[in-house]
BAVEX-896233 format. One record per atom (N, C-alpha, C): residue number from 1; residue in one letter; atom name; z negated, x negated, y negated. Coordinates in nm, 3 decimals. Layout:
residues N
{NUM, "a", "CA", {Z, X, Y}}
...
***
This chain:
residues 81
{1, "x", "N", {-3.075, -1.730, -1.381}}
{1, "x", "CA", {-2.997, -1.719, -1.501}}
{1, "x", "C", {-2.892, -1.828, -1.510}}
{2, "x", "N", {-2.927, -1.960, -1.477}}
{2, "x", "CA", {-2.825, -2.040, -1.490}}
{2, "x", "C", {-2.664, -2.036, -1.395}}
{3, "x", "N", {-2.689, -1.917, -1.317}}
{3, "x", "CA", {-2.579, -1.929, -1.259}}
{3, "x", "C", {-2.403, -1.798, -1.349}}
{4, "x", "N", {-2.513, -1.798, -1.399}}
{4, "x", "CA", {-2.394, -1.697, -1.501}}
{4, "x", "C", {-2.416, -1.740, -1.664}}
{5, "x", "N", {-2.467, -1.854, -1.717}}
{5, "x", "CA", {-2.515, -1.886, -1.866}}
{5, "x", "C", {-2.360, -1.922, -1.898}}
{6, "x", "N", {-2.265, -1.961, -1.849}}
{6, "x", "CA", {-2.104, -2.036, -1.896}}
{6, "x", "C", {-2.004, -1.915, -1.844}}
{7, "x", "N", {-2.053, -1.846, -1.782}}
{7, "x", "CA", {-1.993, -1.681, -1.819}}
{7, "x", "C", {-1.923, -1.592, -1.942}}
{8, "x", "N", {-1.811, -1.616, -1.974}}
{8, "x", "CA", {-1.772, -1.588, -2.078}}
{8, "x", "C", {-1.812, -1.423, -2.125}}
{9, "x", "N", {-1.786, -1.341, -1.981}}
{9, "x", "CA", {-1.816, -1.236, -2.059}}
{9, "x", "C", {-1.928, -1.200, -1.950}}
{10, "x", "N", {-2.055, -1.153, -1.980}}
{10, "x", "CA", {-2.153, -1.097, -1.928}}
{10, "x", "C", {-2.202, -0.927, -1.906}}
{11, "x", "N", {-2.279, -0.925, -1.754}}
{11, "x", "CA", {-2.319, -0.756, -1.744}}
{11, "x", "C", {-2.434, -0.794, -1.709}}
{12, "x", "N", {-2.492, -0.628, -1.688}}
{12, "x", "CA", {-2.678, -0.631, -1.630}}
{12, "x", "C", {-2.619, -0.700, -1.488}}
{13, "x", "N", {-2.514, -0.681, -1.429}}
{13, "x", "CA", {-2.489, -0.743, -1.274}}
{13, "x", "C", {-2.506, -0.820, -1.240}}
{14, "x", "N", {-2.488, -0.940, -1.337}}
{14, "x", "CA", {-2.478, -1.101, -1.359}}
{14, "x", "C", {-2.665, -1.149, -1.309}}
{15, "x", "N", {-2.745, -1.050, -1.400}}
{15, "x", "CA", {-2.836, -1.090, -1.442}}
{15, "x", "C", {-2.967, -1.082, -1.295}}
{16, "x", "N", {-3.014, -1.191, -1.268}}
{16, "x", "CA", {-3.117, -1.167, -1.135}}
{16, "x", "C", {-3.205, -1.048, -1.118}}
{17, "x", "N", {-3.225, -0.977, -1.032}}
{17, "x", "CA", {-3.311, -0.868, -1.043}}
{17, "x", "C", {-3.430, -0.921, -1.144}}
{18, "x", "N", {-3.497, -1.014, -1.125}}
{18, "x", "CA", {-3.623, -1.080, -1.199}}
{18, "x", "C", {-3.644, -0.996, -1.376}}
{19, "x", "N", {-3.510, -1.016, -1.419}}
{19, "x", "CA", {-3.507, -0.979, -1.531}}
{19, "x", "C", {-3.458, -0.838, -1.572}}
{20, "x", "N", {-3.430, -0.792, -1.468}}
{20, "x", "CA", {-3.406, -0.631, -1.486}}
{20, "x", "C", {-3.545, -0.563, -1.494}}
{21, "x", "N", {-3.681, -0.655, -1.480}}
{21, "x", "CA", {-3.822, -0.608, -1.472}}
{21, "x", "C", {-3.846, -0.572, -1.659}}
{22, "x", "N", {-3.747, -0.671, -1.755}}
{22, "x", "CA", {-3.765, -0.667, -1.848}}
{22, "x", "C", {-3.661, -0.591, -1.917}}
{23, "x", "N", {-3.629, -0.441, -1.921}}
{23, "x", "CA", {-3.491, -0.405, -1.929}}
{23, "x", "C", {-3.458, -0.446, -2.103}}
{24, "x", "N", {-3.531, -0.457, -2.175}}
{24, "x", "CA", {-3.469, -0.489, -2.318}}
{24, "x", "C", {-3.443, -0.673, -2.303}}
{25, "x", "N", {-3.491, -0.767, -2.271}}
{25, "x", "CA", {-3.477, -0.870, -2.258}}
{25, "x", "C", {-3.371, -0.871, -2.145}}
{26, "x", "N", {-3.340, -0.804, -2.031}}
{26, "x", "CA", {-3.159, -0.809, -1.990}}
{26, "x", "C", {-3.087, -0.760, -2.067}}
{27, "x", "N", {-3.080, -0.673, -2.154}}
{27, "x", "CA", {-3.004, -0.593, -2.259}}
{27, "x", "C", {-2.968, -0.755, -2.335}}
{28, "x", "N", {-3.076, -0.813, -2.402}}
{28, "x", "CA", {-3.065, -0.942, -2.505}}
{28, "x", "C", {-2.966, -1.008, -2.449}}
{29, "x", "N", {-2.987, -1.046, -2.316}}
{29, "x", "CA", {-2.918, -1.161, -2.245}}
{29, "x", "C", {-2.802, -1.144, -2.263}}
{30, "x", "N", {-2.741, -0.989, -2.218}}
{30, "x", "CA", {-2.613, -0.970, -2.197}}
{30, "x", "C", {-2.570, -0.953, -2.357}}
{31, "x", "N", {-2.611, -0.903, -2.463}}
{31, "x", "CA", {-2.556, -0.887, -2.598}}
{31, "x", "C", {-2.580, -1.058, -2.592}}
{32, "x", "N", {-2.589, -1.112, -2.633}}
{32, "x", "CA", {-2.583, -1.222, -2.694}}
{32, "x", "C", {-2.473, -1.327, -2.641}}
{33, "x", "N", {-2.384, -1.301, -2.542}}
{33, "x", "CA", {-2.295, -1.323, -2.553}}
{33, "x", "C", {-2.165, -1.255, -2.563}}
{34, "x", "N", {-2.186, -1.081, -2.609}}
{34, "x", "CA", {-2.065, -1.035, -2.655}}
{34, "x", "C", {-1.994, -1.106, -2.803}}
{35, "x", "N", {-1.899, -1.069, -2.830}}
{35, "x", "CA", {-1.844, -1.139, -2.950}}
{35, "x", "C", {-1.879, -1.068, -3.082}}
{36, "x", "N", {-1.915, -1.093, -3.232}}
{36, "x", "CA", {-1.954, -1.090, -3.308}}
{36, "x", "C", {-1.840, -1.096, -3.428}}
{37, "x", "N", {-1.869, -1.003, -3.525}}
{37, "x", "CA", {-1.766, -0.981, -3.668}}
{37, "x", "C", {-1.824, -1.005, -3.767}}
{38, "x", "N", {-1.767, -1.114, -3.870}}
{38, "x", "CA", {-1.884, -1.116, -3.983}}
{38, "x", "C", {-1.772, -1.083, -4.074}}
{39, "x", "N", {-1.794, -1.009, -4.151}}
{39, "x", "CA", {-1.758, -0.984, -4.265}}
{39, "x", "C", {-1.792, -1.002, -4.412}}
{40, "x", "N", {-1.753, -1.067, -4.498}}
{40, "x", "CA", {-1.824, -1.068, -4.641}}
{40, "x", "C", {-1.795, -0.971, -4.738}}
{41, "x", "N", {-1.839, -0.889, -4.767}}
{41, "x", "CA", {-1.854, -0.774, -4.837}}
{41, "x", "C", {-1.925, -0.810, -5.012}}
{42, "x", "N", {-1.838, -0.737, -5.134}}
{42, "x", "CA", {-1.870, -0.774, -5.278}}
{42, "x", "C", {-1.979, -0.670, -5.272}}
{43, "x", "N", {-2.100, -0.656, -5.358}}
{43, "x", "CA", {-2.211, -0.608, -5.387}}
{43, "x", "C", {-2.148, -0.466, -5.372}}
{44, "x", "N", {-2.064, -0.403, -5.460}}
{44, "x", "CA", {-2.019, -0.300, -5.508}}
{44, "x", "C", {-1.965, -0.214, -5.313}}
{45, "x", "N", {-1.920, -0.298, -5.263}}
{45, "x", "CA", {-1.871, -0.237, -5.145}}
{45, "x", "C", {-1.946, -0.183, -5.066}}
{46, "x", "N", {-2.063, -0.292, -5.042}}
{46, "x", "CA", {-2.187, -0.296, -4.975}}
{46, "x", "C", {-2.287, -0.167, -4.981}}
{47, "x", "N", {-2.285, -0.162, -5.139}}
{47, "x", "CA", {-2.385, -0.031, -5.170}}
{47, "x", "C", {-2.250, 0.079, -5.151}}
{48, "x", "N", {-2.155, 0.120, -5.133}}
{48, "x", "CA", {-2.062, 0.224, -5.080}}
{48, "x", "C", {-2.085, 0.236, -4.974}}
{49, "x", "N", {-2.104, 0.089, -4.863}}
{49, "x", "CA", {-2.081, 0.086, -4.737}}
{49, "x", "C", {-2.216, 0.142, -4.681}}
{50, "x", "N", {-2.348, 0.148, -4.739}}
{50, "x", "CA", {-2.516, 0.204, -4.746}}
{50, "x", "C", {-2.482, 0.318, -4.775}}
{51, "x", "N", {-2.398, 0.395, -4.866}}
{51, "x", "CA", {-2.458, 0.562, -4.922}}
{51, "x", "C", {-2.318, 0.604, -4.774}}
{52, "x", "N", {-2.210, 0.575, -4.747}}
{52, "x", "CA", {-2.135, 0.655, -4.655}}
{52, "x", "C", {-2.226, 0.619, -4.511}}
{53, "x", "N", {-2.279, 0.560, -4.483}}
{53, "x", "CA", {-2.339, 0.557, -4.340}}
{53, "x", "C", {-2.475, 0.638, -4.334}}
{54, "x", "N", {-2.548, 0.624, -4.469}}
{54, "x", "CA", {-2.674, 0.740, -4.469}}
{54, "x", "C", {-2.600, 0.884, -4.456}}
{55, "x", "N", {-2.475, 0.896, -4.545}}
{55, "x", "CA", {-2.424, 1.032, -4.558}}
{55, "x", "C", {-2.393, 1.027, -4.393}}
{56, "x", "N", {-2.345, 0.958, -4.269}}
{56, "x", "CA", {-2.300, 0.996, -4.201}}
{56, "x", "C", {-2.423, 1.012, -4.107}}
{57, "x", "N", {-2.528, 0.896, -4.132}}
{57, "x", "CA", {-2.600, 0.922, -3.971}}
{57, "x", "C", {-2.740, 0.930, -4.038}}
{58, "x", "N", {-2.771, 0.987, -4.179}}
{58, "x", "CA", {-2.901, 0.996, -4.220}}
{58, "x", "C", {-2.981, 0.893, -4.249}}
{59, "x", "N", {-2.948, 0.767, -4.195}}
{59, "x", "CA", {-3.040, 0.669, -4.253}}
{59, "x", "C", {-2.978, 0.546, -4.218}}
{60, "x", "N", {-2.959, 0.446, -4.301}}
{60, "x", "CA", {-2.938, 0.307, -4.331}}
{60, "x", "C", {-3.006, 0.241, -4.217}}
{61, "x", "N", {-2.961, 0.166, -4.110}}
{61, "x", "CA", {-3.032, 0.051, -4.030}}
{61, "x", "C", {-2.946, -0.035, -3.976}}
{62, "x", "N", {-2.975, -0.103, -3.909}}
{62, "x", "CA", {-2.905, -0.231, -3.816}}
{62, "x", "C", {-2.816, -0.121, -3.712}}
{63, "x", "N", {-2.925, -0.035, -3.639}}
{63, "x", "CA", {-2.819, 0.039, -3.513}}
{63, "x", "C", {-2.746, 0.100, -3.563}}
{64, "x", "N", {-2.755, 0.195, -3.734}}
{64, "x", "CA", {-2.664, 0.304, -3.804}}
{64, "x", "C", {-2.524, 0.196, -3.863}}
{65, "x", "N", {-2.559, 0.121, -3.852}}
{65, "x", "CA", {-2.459, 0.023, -3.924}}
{65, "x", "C", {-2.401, -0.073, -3.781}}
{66, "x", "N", {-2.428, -0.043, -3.728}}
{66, "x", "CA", {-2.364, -0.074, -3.600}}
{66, "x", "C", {-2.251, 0.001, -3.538}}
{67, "x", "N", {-2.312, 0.138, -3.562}}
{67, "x", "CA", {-2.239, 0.220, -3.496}}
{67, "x", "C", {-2.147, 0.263, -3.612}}
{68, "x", "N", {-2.176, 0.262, -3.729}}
{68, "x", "CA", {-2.038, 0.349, -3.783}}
{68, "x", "C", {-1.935, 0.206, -3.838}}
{69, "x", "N", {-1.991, 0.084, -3.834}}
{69, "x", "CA", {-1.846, -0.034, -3.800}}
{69, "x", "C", {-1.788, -0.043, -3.678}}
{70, "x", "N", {-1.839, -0.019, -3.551}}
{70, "x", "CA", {-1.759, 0.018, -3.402}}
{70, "x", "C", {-1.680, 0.125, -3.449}}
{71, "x", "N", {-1.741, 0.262, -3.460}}
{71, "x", "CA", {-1.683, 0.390, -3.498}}
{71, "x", "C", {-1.538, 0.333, -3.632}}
{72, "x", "N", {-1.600, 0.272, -3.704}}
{72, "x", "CA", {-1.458, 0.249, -3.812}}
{72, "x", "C", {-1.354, 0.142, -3.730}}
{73, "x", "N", {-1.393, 0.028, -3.678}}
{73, "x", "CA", {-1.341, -0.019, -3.576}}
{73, "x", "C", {-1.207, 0.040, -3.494}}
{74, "x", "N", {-1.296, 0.127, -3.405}}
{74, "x", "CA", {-1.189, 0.189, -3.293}}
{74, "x", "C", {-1.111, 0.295, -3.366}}
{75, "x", "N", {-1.140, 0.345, -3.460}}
{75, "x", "CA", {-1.036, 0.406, -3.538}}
{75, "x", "C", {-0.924, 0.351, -3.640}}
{76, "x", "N", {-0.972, 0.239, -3.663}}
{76, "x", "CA", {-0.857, 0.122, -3.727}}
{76, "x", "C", {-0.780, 0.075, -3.595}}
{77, "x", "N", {-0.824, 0.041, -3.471}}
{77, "x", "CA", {-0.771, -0.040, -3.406}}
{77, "x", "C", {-0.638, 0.120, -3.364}}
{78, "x", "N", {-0.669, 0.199, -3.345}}
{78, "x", "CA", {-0.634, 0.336, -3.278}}
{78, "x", "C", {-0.492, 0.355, -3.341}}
{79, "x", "N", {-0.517, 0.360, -3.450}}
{79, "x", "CA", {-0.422, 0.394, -3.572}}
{79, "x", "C", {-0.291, 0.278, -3.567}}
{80, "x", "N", {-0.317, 0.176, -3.520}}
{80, "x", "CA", {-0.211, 0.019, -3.507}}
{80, "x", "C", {-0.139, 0.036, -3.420}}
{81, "x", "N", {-0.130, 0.166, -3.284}}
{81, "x", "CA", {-0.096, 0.164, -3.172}}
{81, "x", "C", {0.037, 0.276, -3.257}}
***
């Protein structure tokens, strides 16, 4: 591992076979150094931003709310071009 830890951007490629034994703990390795968006959101937005993502993917979670801020994401970024 230490030969790719100052790796700015990381893959499963990087990562020693050793840890491909653990495929969610190579998954960790490599997310944890993609880049990260924080946003602060007012109460009122928040509970909008909960009822349109249940309406879209049926249920409120970390991965549903993952995917429909990528999904809003690449369609904001899309639209700038």
């Amino acid at each position: 591992m230490a030969e790719w830890r100052g790796k700015p951007k990381r893959s499963l490629d990087d990562i020693s076979p050793y840890w491909h034994r653990s495929p969610y703990l190579a998954k960790f390795f490599v997310q944890t150094a993609m880049p990260k968006v924080i946003a602060t959101l007012s109460y009122e937005m928040f509970e909008r931003l909960i009822e349109a993502v249940e309406s879209r993917f049926g249920s409120f979670s970390a991965i549903t709310l993952n995917r429909a801020v990528i999904e809003a994401l690449e369609k904001w970024i899309a639209e700038q071009k």
